[in-house]
SELO-937519 format. One record per residue (C-alpha): y, z, x. Coordinates in nm, 4 decimals. Example, Ala and Ser with C-alpha at 12.3 -4.5 7.8 and 13.67 -1.06 7.14 Angstrom:
2
{y:-0.4500&z:0.7800&x:1.2300}
{y:-0.1060&z:0.7140&x:1.3670}
***
This chain:
346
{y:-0.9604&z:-0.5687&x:1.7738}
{y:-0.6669&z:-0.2999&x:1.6567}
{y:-0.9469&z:-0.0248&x:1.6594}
{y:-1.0764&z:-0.0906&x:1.9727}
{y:-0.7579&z:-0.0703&x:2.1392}
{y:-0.7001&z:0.2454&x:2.0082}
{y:-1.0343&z:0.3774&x:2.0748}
{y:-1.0517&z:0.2494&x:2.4421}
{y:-0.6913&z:0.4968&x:2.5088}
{y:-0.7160&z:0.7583&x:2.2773}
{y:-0.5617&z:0.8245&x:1.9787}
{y:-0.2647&z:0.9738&x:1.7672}
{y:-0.0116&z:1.0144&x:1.4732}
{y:0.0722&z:1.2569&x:1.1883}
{y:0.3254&z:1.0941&x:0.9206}
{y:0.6383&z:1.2562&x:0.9307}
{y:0.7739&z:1.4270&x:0.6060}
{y:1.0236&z:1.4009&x:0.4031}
{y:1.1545&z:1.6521&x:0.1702}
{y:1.1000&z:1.4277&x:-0.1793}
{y:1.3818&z:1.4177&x:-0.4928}
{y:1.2693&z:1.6371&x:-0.7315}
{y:0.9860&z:1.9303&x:-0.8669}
{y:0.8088&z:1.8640&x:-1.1844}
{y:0.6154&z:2.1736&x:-1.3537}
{y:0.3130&z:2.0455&x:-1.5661}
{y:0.1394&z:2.3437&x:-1.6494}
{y:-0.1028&z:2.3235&x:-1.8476}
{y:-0.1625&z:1.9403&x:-1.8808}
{y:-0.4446&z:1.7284&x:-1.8350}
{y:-0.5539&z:1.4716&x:-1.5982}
{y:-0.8244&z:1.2311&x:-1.7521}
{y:-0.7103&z:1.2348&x:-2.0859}
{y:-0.3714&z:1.3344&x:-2.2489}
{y:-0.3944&z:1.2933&x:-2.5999}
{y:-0.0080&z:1.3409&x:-2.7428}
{y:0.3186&z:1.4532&x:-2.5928}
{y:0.5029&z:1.5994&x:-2.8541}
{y:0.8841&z:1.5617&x:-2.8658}
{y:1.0523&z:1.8990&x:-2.7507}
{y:1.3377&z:1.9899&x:-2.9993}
{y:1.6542&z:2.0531&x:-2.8567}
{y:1.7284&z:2.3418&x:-2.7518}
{y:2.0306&z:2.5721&x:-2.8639}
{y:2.2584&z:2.6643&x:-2.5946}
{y:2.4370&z:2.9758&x:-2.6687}
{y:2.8111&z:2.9905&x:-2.5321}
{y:2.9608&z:3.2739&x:-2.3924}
{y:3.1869&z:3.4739&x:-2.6382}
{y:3.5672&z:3.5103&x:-2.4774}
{y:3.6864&z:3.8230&x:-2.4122}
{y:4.0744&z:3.9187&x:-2.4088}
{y:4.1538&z:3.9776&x:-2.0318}
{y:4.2879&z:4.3167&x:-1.9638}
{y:4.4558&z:4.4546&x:-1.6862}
{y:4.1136&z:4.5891&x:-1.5012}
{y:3.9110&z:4.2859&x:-1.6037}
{y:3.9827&z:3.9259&x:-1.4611}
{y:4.0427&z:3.6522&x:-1.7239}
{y:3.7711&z:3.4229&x:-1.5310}
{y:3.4419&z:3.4739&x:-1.5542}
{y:3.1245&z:3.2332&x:-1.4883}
{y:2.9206&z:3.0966&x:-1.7364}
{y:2.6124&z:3.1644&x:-1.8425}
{y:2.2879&z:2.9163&x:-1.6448}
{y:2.1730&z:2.6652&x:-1.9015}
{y:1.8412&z:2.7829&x:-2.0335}
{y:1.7119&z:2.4485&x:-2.0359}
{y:1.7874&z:2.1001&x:-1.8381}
{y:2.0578&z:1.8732&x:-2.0489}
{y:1.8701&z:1.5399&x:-2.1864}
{y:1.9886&z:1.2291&x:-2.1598}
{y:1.9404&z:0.8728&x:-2.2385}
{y:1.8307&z:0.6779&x:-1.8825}
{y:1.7868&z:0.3586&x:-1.7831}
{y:1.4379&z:0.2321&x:-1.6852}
{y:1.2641&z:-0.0937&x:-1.6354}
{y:0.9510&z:-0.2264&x:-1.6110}
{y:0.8557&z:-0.4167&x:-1.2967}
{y:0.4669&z:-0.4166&x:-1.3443}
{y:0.2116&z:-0.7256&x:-1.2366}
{y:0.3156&z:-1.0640&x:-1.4731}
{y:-0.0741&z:-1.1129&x:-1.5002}
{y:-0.1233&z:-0.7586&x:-1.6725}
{y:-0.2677&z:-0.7706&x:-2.0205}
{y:-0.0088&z:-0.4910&x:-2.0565}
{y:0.2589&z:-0.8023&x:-2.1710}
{y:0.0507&z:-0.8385&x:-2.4605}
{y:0.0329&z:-0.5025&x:-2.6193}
{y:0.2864&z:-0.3074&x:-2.8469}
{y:0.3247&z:0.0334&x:-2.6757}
{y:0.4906&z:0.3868&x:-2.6526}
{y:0.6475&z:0.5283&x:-2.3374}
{y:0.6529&z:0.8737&x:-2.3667}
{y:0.8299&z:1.1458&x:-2.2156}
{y:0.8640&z:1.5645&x:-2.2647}
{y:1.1640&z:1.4666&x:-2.5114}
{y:1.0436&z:1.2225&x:-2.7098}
{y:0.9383&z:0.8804&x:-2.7303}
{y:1.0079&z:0.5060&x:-2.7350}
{y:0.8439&z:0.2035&x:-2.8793}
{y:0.7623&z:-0.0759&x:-2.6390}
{y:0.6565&z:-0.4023&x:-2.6222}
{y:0.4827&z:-0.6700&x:-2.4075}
{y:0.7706&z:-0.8528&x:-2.3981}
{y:0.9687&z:-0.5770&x:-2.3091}
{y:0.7296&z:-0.5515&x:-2.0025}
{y:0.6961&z:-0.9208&x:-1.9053}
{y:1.0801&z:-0.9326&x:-1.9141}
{y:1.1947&z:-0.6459&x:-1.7014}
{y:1.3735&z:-0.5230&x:-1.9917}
{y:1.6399&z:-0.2229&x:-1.9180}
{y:1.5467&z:-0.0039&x:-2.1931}
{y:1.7131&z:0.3442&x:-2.2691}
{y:1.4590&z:0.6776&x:-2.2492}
{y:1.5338&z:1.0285&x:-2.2614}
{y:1.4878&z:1.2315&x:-2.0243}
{y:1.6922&z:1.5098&x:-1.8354}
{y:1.9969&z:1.4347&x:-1.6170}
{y:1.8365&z:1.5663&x:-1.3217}
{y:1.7702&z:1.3305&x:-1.0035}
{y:1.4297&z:1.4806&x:-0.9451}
{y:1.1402&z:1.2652&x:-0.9963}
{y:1.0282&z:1.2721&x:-1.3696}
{y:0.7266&z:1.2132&x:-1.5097}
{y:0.6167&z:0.9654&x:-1.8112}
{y:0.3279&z:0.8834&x:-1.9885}
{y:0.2696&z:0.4734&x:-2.0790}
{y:0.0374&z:0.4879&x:-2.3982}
{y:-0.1521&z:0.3512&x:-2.7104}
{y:-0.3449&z:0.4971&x:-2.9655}
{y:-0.6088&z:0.2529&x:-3.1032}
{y:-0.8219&z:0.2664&x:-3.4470}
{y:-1.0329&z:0.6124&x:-3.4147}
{y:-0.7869&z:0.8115&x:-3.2577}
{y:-0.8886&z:0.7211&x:-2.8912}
{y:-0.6770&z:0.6621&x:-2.6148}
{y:-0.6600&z:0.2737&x:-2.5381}
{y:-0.4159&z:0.3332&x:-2.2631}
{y:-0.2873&z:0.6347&x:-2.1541}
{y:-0.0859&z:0.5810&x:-1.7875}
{y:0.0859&z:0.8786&x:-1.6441}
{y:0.4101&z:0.7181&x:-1.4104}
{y:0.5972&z:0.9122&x:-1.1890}
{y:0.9397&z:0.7310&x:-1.1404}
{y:1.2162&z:0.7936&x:-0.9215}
{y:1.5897&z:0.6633&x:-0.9740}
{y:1.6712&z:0.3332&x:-0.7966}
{y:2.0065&z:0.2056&x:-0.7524}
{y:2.1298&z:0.3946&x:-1.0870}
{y:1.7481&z:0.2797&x:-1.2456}
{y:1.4091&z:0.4309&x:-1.3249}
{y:1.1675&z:0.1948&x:-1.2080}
{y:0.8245&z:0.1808&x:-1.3648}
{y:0.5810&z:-0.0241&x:-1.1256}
{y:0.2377&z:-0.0191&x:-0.9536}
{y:0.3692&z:0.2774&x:-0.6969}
{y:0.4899&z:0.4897&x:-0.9812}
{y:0.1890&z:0.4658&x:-1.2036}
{y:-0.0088&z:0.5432&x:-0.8656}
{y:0.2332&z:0.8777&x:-0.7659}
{y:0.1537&z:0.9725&x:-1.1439}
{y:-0.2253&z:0.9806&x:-1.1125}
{y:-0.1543&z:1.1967&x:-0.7909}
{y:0.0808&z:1.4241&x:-0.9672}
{y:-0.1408&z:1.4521&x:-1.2576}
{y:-0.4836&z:1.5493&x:-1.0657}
{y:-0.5615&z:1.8830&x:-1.1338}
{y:-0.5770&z:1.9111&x:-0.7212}
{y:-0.2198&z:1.8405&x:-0.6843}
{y:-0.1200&z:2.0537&x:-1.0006}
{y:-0.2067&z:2.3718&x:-0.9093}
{y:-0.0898&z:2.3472&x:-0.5373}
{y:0.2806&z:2.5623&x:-0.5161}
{y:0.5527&z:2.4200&x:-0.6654}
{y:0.7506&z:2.5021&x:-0.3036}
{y:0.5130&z:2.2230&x:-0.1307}
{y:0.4168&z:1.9756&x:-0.4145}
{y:0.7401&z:1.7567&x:-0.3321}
{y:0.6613&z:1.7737&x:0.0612}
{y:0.2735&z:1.6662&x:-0.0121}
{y:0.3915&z:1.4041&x:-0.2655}
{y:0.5897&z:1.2490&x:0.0038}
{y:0.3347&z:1.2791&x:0.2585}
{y:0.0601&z:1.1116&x:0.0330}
{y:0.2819&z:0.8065&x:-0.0480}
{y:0.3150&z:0.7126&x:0.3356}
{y:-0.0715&z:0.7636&x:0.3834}
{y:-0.2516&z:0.4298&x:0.4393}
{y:-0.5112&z:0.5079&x:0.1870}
{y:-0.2404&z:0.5610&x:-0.0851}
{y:-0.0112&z:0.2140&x:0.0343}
{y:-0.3134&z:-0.0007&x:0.0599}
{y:-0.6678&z:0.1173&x:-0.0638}
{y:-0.5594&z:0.2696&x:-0.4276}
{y:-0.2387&z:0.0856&x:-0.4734}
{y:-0.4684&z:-0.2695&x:-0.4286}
{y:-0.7316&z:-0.0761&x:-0.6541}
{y:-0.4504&z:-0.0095&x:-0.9410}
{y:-0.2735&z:-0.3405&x:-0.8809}
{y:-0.6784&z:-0.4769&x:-0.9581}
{y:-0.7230&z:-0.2791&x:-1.2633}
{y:-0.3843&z:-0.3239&x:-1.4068}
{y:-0.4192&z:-0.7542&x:-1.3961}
{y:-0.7742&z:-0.7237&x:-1.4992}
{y:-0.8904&z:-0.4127&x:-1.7297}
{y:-0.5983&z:-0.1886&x:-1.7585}
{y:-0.7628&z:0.0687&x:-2.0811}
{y:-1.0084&z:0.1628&x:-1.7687}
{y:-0.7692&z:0.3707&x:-1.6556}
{y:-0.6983&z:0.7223&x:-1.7584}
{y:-0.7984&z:0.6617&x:-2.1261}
{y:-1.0488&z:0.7064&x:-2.3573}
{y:-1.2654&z:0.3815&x:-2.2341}
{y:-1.2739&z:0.4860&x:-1.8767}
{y:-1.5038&z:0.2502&x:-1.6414}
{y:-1.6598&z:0.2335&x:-1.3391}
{y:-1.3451&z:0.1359&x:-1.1602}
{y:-1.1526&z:0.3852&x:-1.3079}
{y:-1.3307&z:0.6239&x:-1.2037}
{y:-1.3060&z:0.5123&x:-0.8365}
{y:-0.9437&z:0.5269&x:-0.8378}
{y:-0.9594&z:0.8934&x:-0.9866}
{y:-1.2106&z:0.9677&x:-0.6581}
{y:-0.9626&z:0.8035&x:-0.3728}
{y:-0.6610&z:0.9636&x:-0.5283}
{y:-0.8810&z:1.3255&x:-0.5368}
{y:-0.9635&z:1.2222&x:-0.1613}
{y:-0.6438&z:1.1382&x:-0.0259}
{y:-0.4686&z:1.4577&x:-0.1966}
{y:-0.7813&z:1.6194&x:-0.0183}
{y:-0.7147&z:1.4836&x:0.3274}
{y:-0.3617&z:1.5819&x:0.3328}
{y:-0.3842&z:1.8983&x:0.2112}
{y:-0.5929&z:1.9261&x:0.5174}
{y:-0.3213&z:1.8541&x:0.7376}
{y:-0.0489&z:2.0563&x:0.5570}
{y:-0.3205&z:2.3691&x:0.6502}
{y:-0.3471&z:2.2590&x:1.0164}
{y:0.0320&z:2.1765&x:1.0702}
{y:0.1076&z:2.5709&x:0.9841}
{y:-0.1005&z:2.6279&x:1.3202}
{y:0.1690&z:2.4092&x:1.5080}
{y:0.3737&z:2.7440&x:1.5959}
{y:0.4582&z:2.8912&x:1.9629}
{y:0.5794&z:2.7313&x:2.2551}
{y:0.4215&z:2.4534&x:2.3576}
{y:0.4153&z:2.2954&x:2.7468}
{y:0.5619&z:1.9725&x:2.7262}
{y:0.3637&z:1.6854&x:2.9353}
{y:0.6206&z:1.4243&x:2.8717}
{y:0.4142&z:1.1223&x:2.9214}
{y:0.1433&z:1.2916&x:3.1192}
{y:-0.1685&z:1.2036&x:3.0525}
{y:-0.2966&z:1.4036&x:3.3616}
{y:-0.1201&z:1.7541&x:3.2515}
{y:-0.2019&z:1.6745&x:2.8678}
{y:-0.6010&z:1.6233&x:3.0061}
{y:-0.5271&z:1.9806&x:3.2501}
{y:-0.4115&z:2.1421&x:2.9462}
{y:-0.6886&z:2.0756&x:2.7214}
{y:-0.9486&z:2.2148&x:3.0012}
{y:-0.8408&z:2.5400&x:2.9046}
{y:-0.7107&z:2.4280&x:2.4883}
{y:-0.3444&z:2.5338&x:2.6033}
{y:-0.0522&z:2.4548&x:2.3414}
{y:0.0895&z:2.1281&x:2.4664}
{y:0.2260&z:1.8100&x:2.3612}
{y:0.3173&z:1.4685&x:2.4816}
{y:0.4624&z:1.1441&x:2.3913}
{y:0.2538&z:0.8108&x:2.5277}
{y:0.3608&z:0.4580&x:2.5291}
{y:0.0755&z:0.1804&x:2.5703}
{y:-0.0499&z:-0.1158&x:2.4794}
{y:0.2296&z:-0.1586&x:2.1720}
{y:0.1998&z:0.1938&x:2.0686}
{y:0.3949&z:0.5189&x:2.1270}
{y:0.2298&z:0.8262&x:2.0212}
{y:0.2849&z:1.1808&x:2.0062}
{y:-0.0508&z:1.3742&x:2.1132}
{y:-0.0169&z:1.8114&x:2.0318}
{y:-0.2827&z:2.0187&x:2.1531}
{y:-0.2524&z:2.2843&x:1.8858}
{y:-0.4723&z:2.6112&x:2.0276}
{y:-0.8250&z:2.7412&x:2.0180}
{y:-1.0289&z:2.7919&x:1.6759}
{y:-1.3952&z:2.8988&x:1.6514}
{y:-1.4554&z:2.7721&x:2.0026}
{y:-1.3536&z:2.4064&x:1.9880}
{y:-0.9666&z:2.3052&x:2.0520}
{y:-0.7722&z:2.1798&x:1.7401}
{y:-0.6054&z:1.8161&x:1.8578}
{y:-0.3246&z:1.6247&x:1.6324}
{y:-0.1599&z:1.2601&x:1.7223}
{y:0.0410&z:1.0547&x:1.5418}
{y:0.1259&z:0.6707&x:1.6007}
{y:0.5339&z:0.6606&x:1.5855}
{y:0.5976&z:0.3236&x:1.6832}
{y:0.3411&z:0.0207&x:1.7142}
{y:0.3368&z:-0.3911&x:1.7531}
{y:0.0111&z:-0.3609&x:1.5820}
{y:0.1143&z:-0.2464&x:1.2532}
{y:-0.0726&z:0.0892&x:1.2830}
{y:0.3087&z:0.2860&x:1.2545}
{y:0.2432&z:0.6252&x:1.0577}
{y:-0.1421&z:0.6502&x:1.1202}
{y:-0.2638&z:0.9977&x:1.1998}
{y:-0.5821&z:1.1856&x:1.3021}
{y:-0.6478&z:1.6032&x:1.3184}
{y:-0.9850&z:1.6663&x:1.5215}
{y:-1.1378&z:2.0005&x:1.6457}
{y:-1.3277&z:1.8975&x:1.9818}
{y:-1.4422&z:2.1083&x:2.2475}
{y:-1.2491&z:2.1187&x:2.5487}
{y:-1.4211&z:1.8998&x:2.8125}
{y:-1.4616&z:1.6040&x:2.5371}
{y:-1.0654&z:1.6332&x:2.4719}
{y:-0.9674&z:1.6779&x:2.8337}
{y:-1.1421&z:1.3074&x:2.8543}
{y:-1.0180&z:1.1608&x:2.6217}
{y:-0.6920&z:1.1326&x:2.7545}
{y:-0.8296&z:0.9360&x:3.0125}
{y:-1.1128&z:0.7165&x:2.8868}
{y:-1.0512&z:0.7581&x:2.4931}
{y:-1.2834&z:0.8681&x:2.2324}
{y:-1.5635&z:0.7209&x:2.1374}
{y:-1.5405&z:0.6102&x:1.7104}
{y:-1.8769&z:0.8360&x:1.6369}
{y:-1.6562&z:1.1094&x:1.7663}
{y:-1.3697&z:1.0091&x:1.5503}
{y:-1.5500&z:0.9875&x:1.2433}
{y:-1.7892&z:1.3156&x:1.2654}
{y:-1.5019&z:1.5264&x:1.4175}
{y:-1.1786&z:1.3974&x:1.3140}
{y:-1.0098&z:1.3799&x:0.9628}
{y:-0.6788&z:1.1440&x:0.8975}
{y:-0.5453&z:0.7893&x:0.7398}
{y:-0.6702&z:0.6669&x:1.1145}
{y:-0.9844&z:0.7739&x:1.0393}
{y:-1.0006&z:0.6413&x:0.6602}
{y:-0.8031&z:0.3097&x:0.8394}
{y:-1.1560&z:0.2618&x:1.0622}
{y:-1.4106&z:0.3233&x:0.7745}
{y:-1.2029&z:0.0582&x:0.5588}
{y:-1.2428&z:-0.1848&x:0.8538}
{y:-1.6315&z:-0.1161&x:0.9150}
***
């Protein structure tokens, strides 16, 4: 019923971002299979040798940058599923400086337990593991975590951001807009709901199918949504750089926003209808067809932060303002979590 009111009117969102804590640089690593993380040794920082001040020199001067980040002990806890098989296995959690032992118990319990890491209050990352008999990788869970309230917090959402940050896609994107796209990704419907259920699944059921050595069926699912949602939003970063120049505003026009896609003009517009305000941006011409972008920014249906990016040509856009889009349209010319959002409920 939510998809046909939206298809009936027309459509729109694009999640808004947010500039995310922290840069990680993992050059180098890799994504299915990590074997070791070897502890980093410390390194020497050199102090600056004083100098006696002198009548031309000042007796101030600033200090050297560290050459490294400072590492610290942190607090972190566990807040993972009670039904994971996880509370019954003797683990390490490893990060770039070392690592810790841990135990089911430890898990089960929301233990606070002490790791080191640096003192910075970007995200980190951390790799949940254990080695069984032959060498291979029983579990080997990359986690992303992000301070809460003074603590690291280890749960379905981090271990989901640290398959994201880990993909080979995401890793060789810029280091300027990995923090941007991480943000954007964790408010896209297919990360909240299709691979965080998918995770939350494997980690009650068959956890060591996950980024180890024994690797199913399922695992290997999860890998392919969190390639395909870092693939559908790096499709929107691309078309959001085209959102430049001035653009006519329609207000709540639908008749000037349908005018001004006649001819693909830059517009925009903000609708409220049927329990849902959304922006609609008609972004310019490209290879003949008109690029369109709407984003839902407030709805009674529960459809807040969906968003769709379509290239139509003009006459089909102009309509749709008007008498909506028709879902074939949607789903051969349209990309977006709206989009994924219909195929889920098909």
């Amino acid at each position: 019923m939510k998809n046909q009111t939206i298809n009936q009117k027309g459509f729109a969102p694009i999640v808004i971002i947010l500039i995310v804590i922290g840069i990680l640089a993992l050059g180098g690593a890799s994504y299915y299979v990590i074997k070791k993380i070897s502890p980093q040794p410390a390194q020497k920082i050199e102090q600056p040798t004083s100098t006696q001040p002198s009548s031309e020199e000042p007796s101030y001067k600033e200090p050297e940058p560290m050459p490294a980040p400072q590492t610290v002990q942190q607090s972190v806890r566990f807040d993972l599923p009670a039904e994971t098989p996880l509370n019954n296995e003797n683990l390490k959690l490893s990060s770039f400086y070392g690592a810790i032992d841990v135990s089911g118990q430890d898990i089960k319990s929301h233990k606070i337990l002490s790791v080191k890491i640096t003192d910075s209050e970007a995200g980190q990352l951390l790799l949940l593991l254990k080695e069984s008999d032959g060498g291979k990788m029983k579990y080997n869970l990359p986690i992303y975590i992000e301070k809460t309230d003074g603590v690291y917090i280890i749960n379905i959402t981090s271990i989901a951001k640290g398959f994201v940050w880990m993909n080979p896609l995401m890793m060789f994107q810029d280091k300027s807009i990995k923090p941007l796209l991480m943000e954007k990704i964790s408010k896209d419907n297919m990360f909240t709901k299709t691979i965080y259920f998918e995770l939350e699944y494997l980690l009650k059921t068959k956890p060591e199918e996950i980024g180890g050595d024994l690797q199913g069926e399922r695992g290997e699912r999860l890998i392919k949504l969190v390639t395909k949602v870092i693939e559908n939003n790096l499709e929107e970063k691309i078309d959001e750089t085209k959102t430049t120049g001035d653009y006519y505003d329609c207000g709540a026009s639908k008749s000037c926003l349908s005018e001004q896609a006649l001819n693909c003009k830059l517009a925009k517009g903000k609708i409220s209808e049927y329990g849902n305000t959304m922006e609609h941006i008609i972004k310019g011409e490209e290879g003949g067809e008109c690029l369109y972008q709407s984003k839902i920014l407030e709805s009674n249906l529960g459809l807040t932060g969906l968003e769709i990016n379509c290239k139509l040509d003009k006459e089909t856009l102009s309509k749709s303002f008007t008498i909506g889009l028709d879902q074939s349209i949607i789903l051969s010319s349209c990309t977006g979590s709206y989009v994924n959002f219909i195929k889920q409920d098909r």
